[in-house]
Backbone as ProteinMPNN parsed JSONL, in Angstrom:
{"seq_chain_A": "XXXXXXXXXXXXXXXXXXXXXXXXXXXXXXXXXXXXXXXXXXXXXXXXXXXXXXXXXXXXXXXXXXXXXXXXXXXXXXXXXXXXXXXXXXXXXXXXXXXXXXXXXXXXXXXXXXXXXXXXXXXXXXXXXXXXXXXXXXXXXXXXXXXXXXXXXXXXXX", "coords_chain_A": {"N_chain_A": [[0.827, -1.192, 0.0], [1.885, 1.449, 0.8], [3.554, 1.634, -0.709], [2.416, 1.779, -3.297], [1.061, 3.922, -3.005], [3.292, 5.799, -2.723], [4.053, 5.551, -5.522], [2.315, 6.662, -6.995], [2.263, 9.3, -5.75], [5.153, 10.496, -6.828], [4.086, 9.881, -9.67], [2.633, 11.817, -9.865], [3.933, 14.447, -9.122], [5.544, 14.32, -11.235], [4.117, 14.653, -13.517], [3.014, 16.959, -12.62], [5.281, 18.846, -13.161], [6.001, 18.745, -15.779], [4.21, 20.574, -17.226], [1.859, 20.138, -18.509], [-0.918, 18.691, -18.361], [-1.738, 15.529, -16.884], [-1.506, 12.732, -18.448], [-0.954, 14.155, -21.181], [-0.079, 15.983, -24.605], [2.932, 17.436, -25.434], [2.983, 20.314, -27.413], [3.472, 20.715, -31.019], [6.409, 22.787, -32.694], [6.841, 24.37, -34.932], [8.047, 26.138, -38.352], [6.266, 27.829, -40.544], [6.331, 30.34, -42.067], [8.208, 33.096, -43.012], [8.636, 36.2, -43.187], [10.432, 39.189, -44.075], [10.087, 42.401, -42.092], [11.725, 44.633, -41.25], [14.897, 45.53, -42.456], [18.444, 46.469, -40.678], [21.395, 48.017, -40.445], [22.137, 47.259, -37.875], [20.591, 44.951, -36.707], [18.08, 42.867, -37.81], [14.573, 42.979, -38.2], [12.003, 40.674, -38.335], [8.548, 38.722, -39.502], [8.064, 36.269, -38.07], [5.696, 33.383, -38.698], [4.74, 30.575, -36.554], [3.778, 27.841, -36.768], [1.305, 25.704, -34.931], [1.072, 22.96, -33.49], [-1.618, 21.013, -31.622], [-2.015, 18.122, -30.435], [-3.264, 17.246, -28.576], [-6.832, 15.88, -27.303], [-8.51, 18.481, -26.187], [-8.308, 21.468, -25.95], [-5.955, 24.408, -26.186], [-4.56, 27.18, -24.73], [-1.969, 28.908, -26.149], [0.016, 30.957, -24.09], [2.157, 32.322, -23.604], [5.446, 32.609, -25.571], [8.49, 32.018, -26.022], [11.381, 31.304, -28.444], [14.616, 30.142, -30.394], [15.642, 30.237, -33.549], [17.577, 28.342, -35.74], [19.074, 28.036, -38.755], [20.458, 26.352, -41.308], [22.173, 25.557, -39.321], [22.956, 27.781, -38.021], [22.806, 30.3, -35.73], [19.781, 31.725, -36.86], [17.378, 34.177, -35.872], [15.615, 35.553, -32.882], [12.748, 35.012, -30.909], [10.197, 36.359, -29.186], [6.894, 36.174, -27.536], [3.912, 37.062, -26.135], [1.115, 37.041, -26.936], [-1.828, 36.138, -26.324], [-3.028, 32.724, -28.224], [-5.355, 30.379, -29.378], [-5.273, 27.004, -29.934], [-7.283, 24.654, -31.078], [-8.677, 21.623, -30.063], [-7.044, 18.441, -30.93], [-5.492, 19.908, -33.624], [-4.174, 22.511, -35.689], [-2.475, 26.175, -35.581], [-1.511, 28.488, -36.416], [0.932, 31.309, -35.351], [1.623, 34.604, -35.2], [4.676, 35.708, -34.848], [6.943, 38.526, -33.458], [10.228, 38.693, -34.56], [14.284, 38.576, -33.802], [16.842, 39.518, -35.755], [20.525, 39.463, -35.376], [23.347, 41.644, -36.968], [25.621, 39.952, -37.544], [24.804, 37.588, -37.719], [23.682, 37.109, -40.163], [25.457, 37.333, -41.572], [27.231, 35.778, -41.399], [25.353, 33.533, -42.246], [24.945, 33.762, -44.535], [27.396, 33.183, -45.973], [27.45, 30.354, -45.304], [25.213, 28.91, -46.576], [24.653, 27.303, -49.499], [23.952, 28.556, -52.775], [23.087, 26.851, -54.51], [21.372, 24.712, -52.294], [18.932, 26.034, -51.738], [16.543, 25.504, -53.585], [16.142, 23.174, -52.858], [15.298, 23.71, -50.363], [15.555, 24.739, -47.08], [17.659, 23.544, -44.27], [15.954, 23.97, -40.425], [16.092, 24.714, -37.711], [14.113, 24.931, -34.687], [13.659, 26.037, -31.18], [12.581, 26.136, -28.212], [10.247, 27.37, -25.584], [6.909, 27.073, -24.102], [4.209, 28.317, -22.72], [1.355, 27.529, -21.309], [-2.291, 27.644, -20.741], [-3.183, 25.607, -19.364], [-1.052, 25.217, -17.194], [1.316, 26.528, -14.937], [4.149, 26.514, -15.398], [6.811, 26.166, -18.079], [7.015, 24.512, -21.356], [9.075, 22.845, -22.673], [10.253, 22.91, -26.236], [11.475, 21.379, -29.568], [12.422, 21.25, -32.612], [13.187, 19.865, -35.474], [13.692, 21.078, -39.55], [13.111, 21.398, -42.451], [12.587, 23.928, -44.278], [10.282, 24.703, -46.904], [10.195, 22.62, -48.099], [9.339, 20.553, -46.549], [7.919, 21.672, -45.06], [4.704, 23.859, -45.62], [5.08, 27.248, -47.127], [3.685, 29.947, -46.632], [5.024, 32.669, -47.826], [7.72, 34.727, -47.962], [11.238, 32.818, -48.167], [12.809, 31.63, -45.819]], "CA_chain_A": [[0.0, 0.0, 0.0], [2.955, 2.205, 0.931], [4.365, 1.863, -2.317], [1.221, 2.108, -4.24], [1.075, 5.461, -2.495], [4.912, 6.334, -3.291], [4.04, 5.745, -6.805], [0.904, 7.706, -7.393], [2.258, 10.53, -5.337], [6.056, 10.429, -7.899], [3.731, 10.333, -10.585], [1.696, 13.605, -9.885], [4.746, 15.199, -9.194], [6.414, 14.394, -12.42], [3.16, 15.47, -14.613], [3.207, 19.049, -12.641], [6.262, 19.702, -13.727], [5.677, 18.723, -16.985], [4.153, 21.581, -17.737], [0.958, 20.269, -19.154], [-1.875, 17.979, -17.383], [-1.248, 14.046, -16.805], [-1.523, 12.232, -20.482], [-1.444, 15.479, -22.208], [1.366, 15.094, -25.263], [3.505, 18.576, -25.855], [2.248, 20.993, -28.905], [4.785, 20.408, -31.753], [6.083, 23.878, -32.746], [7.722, 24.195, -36.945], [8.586, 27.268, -38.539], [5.237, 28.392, -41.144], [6.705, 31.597, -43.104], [9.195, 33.679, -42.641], [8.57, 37.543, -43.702], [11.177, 40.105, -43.639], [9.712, 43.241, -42.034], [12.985, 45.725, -41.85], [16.513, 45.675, -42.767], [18.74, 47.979, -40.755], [22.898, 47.808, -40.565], [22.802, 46.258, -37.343], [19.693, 44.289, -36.661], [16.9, 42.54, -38.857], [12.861, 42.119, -37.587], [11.027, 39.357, -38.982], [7.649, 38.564, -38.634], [8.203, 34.947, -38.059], [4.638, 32.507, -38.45], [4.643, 29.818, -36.236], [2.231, 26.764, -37.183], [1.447, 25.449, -33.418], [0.247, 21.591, -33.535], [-1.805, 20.44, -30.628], [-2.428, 16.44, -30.379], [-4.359, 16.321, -27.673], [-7.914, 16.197, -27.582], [-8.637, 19.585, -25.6], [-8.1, 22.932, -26.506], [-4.825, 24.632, -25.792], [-4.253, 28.51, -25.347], [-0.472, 29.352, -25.684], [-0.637, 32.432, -23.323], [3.833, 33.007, -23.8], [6.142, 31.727, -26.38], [9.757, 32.573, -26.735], [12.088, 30.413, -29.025], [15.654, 30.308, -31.153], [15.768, 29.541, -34.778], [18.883, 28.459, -36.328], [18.663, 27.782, -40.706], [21.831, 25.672, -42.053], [22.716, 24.824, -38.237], [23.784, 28.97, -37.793], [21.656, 31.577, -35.643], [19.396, 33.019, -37.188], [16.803, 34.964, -34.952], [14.951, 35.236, -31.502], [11.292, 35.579, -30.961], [9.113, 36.173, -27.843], [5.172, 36.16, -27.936], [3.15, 37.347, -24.902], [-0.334, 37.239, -27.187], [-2.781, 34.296, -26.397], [-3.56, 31.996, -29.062], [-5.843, 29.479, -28.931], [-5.239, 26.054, -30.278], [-8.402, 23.917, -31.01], [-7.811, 19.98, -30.047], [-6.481, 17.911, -32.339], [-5.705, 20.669, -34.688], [-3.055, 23.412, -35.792], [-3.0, 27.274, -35.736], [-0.187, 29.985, -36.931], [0.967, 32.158, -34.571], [2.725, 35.199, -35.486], [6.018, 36.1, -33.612], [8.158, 39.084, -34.198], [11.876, 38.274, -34.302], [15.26, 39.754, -34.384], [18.147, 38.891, -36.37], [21.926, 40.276, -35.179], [23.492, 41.37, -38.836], [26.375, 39.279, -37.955], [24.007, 36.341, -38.119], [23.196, 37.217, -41.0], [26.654, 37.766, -42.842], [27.392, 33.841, -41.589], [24.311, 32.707, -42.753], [25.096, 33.971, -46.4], [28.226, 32.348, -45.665], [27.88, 28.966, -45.374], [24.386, 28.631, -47.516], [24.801, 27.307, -50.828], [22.585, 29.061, -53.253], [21.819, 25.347, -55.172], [20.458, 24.559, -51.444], [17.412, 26.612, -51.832], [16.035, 24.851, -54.84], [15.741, 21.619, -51.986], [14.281, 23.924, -49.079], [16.742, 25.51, -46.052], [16.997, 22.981, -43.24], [16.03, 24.509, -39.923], [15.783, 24.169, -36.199], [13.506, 25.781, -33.87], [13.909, 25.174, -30.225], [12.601, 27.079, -27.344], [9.736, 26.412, -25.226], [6.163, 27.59, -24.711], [3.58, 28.301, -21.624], [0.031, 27.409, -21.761], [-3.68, 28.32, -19.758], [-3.385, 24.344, -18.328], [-0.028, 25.436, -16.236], [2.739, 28.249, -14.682], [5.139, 26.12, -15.94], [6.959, 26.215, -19.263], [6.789, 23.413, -21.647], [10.114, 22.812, -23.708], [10.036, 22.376, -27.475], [12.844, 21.591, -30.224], [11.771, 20.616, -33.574], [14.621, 20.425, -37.041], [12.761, 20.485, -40.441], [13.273, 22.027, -44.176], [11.35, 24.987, -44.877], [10.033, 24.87, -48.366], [10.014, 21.179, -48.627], [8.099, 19.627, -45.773], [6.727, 23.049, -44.843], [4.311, 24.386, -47.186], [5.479, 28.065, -47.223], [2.765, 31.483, -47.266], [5.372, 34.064, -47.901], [9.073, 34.282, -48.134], [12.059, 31.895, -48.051], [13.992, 32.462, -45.012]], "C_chain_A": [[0.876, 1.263, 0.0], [3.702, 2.744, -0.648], [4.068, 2.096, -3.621], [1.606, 3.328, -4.226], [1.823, 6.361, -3.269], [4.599, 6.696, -4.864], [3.214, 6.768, -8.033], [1.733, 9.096, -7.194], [4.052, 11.017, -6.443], [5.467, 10.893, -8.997], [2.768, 11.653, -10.835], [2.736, 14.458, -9.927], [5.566, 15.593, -10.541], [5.177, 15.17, -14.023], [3.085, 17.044, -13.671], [4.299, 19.366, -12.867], [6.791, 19.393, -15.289], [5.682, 20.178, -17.635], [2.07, 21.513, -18.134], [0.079, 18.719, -18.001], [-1.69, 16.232, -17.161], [-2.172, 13.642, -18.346], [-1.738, 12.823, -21.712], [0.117, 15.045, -22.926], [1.597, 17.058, -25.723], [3.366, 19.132, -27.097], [3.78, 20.734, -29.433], [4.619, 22.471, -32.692], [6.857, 23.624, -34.392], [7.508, 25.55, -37.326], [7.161, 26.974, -40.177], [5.359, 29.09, -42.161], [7.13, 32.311, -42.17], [9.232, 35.632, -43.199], [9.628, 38.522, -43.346], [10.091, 41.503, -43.355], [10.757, 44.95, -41.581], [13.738, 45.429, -41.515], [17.216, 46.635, -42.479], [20.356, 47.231, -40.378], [22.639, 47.294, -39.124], [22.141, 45.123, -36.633], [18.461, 44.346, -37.964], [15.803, 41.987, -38.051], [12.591, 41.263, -38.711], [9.979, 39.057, -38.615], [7.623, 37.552, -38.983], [6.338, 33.976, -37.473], [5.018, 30.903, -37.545], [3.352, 28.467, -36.107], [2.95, 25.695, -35.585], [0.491, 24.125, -33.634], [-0.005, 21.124, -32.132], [-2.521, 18.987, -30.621], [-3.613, 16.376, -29.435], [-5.867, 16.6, -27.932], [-9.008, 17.395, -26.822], [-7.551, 20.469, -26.171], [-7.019, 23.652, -25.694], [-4.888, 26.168, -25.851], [-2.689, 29.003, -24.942], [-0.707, 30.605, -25.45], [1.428, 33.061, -23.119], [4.924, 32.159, -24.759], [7.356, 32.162, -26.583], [10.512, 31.173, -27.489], [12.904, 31.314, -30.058], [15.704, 29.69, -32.427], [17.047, 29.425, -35.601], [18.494, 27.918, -37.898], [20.556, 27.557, -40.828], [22.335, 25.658, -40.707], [23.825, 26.651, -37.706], [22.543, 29.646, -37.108], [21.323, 32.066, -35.848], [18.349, 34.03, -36.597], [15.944, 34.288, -33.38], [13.942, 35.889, -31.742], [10.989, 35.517, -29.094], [7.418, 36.765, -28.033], [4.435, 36.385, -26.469], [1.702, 37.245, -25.32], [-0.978, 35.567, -26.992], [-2.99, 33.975, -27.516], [-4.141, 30.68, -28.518], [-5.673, 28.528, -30.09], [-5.973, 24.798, -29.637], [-7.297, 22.051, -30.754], [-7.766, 19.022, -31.322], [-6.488, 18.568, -33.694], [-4.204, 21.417, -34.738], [-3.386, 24.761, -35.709], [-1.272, 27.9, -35.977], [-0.138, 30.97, -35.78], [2.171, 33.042, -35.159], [3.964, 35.861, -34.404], [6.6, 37.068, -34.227], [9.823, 38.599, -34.037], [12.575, 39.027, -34.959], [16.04, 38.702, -34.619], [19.124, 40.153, -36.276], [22.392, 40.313, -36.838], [24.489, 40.127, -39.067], [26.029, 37.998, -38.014], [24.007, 35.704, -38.817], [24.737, 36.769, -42.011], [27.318, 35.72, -42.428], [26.43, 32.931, -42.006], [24.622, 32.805, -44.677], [26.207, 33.095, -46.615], [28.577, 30.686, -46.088], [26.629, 28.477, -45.992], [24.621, 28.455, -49.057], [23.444, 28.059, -51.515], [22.028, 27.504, -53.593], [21.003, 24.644, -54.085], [19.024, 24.483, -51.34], [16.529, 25.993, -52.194], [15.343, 23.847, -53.661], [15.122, 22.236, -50.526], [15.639, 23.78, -47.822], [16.226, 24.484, -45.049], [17.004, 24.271, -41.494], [15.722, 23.94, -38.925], [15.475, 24.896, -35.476], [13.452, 25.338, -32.341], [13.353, 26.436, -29.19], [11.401, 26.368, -26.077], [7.979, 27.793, -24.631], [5.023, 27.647, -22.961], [2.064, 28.267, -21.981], [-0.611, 27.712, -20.776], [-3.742, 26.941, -19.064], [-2.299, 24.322, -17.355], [0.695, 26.794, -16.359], [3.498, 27.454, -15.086], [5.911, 25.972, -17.393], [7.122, 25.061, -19.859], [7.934, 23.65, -22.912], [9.485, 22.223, -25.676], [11.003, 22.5, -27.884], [12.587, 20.408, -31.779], [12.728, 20.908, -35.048], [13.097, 20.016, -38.245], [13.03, 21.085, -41.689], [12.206, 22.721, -44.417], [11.16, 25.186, -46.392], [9.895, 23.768, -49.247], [8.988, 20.523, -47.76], [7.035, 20.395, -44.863], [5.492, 23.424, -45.672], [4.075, 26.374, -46.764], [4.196, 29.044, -47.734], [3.549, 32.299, -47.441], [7.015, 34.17, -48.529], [9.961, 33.649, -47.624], [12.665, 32.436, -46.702], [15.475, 32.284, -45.77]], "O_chain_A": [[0.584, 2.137, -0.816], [4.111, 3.732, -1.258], [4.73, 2.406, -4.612], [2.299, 3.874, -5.084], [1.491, 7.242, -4.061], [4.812, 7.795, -5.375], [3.375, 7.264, -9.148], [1.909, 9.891, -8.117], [3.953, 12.188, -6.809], [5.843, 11.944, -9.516], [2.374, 12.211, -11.859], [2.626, 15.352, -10.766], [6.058, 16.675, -10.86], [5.419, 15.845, -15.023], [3.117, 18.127, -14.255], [4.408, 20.587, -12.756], [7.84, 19.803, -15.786], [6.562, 20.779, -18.252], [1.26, 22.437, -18.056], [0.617, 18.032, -17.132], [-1.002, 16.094, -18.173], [-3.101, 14.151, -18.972], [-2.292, 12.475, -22.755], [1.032, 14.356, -22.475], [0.71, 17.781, -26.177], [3.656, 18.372, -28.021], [4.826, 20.598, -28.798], [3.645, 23.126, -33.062], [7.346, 22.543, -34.72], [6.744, 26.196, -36.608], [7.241, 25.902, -40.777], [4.741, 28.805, -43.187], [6.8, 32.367, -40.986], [10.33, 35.998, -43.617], [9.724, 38.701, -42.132], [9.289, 41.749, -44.256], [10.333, 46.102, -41.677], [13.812, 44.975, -40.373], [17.213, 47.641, -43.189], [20.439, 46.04, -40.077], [23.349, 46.292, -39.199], [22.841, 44.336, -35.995], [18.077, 45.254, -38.701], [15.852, 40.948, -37.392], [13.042, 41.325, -39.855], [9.898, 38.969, -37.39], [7.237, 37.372, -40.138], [5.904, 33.933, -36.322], [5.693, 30.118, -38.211], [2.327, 28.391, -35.428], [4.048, 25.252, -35.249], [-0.701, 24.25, -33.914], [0.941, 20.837, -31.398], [-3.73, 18.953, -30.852], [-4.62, 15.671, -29.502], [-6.165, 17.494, -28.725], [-10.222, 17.205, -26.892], [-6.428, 20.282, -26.64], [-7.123, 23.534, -24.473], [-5.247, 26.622, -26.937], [-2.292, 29.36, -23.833], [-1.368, 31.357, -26.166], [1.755, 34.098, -22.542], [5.109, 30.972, -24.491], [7.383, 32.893, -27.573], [10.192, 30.056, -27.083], [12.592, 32.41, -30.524], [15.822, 28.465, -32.397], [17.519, 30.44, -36.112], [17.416, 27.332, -38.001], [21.502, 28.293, -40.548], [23.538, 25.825, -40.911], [24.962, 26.688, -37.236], [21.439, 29.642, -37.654], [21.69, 33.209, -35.58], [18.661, 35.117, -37.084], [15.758, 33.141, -32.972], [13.843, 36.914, -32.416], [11.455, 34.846, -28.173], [7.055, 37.743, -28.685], [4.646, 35.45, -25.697], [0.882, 37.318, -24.405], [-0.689, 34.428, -27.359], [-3.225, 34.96, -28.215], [-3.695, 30.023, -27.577], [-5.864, 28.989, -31.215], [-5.771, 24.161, -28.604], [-6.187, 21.588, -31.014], [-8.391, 19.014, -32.382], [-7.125, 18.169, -34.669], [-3.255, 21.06, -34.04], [-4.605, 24.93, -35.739], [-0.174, 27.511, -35.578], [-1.191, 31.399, -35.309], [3.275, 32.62, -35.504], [3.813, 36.396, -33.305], [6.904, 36.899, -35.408], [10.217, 38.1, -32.983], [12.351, 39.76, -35.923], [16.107, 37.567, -34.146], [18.945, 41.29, -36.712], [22.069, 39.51, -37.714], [24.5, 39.418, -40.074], [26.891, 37.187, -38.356], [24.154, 34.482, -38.851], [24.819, 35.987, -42.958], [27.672, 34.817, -43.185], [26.626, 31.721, -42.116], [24.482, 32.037, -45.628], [26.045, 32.205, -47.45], [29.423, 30.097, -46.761], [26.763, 27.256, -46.076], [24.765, 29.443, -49.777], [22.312, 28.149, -51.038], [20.98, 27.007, -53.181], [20.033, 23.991, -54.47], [18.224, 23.591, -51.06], [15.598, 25.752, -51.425], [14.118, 23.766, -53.577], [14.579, 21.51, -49.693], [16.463, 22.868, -47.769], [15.033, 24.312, -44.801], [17.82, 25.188, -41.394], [15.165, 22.843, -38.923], [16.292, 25.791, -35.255], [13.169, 24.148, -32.205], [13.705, 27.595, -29.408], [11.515, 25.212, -25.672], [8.009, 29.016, -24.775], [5.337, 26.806, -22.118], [1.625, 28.959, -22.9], [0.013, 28.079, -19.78], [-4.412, 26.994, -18.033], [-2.423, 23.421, -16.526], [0.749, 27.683, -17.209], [4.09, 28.395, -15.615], [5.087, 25.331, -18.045], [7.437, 24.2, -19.037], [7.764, 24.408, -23.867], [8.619, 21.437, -26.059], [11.798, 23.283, -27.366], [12.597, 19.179, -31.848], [12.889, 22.021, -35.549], [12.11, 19.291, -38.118], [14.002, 21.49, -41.051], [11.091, 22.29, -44.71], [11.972, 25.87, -47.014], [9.639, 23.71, -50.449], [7.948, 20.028, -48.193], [5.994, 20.098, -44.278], [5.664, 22.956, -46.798], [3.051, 26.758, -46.198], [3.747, 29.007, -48.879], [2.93, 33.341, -47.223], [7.31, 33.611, -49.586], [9.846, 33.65, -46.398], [12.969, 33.623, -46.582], [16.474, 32.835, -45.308]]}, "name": "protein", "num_of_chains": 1, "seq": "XXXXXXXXXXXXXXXXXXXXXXXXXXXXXXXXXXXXXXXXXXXXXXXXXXXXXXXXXXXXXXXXXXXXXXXXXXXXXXXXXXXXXXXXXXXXXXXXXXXXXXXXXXXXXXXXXXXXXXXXXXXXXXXXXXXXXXXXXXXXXXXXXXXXXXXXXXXXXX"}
């Protein structure tokens, strides 16, 4: 009985610090479209779309989102999101993020990108992590993927 106990009371502990409710499965986050919104000598905004996949079968509202996006395995910007979105269950939704890009980011990203790359879609990796209306706790994410190949792209290439 003791150990029943032990086990129950382990496993509550380990779903609140989850982040998200006991047999709830973590939103998958992927990079959407990529918009440049200005170019200045020593930072670049972006208004970066985030397509927000929630599995489970209840309704999700991401209520804070920051995350790092690197393209060809180099840094290319930071976002943070304070606006609620709501994500229906078992569904997807776009969330827009602004983000900055340092120039010198930028000048290594030109760098080590082949142009014949493009043609096959920029691989990328988004990693950060995300807070929802079912906890105070933050809920990690980290997701690699090819924008323009297994994405399907509204806007411009990053």
């Amino acid at each position: 009985m003791l150990q029943r106990l032990l086990v129950s009371f382990l496993a509550l502990g380990l779903a609140a610090c989850s982040g998200l409710p006991p047999n709830a499965v973590a939103p998958k986050v992927s990079v959407a479209d990529v918009k440049p919104q200005s170019l200045g000598l020593y930072e670049q905004r972006f208004d970066v779309g985030l397509r927000v996949s929630n599995p489970n079968d209840f309704d999700l509202t991401i209520v804070a989102l920051e995350f790092e996006l690197e393209v060809n395995g180099r840094p290319f910007a930071q976002g943070l999101s304070q606006t609620s979105t709501l994500i229906p269950a078992t569904s997807s939704a776009v969330m827009r993020v602004d983000a900055i890009m340092q120039s010198k980011n930028l000048i290594q990203l030109f760098k080590t990108l082949p142009p014949e790359s493009l043609k096959d879609g920029v691989p990328y990796r988004i990693k950060g992590r995300i807070k929802t209306d079912r906890s105070s706790s933050w809920v990690p994410f980290d997701h690699a993927g090819v924008y323009g190949r297994d994405e399907k792209p509204q806007g411009h290439a990053v």
